[in-house]
C-alpha positions as a printed NumPy array, in Angstrom:
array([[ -4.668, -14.982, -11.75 ],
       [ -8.276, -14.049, -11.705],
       [ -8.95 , -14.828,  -8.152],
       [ -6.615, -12.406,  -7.181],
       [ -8.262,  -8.873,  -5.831],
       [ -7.481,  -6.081,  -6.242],
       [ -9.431,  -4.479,  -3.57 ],
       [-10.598,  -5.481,  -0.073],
       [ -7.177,  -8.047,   0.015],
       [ -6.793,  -9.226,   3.922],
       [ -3.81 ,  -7.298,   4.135],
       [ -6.004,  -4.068,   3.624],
       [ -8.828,  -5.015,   5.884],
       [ -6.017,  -5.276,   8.746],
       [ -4.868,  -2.027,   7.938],
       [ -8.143,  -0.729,   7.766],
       [ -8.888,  -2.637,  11.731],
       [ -5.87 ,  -1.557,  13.019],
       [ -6.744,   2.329,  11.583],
       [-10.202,   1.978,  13.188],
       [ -9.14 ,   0.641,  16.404],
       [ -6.587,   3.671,  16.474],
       [ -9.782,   6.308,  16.215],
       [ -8.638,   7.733,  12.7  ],
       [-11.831,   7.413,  10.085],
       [-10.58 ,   6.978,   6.168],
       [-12.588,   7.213,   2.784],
       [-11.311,   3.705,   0.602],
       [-10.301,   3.431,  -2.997],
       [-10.751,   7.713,  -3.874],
       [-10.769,   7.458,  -7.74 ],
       [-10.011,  10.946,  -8.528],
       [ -6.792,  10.813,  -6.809],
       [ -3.557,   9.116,  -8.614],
       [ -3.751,   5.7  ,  -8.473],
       [ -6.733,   5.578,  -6.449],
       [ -5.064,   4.856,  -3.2  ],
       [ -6.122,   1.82 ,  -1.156],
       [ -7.532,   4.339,   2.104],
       [ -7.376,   7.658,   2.352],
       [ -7.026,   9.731,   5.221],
       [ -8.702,  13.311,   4.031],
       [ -8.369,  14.974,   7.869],
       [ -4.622,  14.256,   7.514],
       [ -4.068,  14.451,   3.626],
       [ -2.419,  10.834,   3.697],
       [ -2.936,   8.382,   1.281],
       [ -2.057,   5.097,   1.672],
       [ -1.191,   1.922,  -0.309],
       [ -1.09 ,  -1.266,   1.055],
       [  1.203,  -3.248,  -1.713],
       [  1.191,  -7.168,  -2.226],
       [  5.253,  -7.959,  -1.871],
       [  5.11 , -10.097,  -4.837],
       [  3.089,  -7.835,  -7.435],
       [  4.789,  -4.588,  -6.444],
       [  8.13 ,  -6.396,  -5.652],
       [  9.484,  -5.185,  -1.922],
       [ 12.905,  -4.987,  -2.015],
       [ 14.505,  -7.924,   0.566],
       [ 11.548,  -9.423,   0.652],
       [ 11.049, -13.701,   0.452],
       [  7.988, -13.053,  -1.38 ],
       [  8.931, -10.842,  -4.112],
       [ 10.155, -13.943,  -6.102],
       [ 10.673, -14.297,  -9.75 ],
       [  8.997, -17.023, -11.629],
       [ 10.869, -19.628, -13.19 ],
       [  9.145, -19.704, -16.176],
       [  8.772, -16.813, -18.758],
       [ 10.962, -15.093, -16.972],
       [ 11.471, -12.097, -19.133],
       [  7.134, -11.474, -19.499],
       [  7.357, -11.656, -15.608],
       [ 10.268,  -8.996, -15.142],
       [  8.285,  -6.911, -17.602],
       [  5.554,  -7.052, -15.716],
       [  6.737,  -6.218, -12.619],
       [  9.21 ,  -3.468, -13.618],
       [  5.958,  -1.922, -15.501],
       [  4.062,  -2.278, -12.152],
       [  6.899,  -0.478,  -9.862],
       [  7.165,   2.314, -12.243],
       [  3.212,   2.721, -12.09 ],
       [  3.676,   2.786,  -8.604],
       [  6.683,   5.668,  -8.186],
       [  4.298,   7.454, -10.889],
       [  1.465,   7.764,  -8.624],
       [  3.435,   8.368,  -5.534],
       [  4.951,  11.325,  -7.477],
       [  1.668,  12.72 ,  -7.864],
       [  0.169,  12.824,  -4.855],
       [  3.207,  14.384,  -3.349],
       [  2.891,  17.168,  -6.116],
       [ -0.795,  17.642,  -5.113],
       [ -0.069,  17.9  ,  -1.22 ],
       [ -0.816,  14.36 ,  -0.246],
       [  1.225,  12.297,   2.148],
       [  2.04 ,   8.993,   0.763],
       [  2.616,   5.717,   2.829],
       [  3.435,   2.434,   1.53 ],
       [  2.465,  -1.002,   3.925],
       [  3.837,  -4.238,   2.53 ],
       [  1.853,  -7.025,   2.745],
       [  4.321,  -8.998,   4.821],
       [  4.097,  -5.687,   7.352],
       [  0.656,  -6.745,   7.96 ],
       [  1.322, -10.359,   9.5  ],
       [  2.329,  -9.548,  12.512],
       [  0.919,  -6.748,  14.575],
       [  4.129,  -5.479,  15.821],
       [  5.173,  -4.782,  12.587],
       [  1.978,  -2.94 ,  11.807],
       [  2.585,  -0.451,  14.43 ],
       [  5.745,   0.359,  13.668],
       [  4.887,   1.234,  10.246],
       [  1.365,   3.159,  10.993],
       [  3.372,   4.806,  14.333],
       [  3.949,   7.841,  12.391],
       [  0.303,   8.077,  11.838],
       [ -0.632,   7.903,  15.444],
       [  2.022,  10.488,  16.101],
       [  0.21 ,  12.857,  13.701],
       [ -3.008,  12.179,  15.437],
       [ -2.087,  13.07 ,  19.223],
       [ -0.605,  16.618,  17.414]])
């Protein structure tokens, strides 16, 4: 458990590539916005959160997985952590912010990525 990061995860640094690579420039881990989101995009008021499928438990996903043993700590857990997570959603979208979500298993393939970041690059050629 402590070798797992909480910041600068490879799922975030291929967000952040593919981001560069698509011109837009983003400020990373804001701390006084909720939750300080994972990249920000001020120019566009998006914030976005790139989520580990297990931690933050994506729905349909093979990697959000339960643990066989103490079961009930590890549904705690994880129900604590997706509440956290609709919290700070909830209040970026009260202060004006766009929210996006990526998934960690999003980030695997490319294809995937740009599917879920198209809306972005929509935004941009506006």
């Amino acid at each position: 458990m402590s070798r797992i990061r909480s910041k600068d995860t490879s799922p975030e640094k291929r967000v952040r590539s593919f981001l560069h690579r698509a011109g837009f420039r983003f400020r990373l881990h804001v701390k006084n916005l909720p939750g300080s989101p994972d990249i920000v995009l001020p120019k566009h008021r998006t914030a976005i959160f790139v989520h580990g499928c297990y931690w933050h438990r994506h729905s349909g996903c093979k990697f959000a997985y339960t643990p066989k043993t103490r079961v009930d700590f590890w549904q705690d857990k994880f129900e604590q952590n997706v509440v956290r997570d609709k919290k700070k959603e909830a209040l970026l979208l009260e202060a004006g912010w766009a929210v996006l979500t990526v998934w960690e298993c999003e980030t695997r393939e490319d294809e995937k990525l740009t599917q879920v970041l198209h809306s972005l690059i929509d935004k941009q050629g506006e």
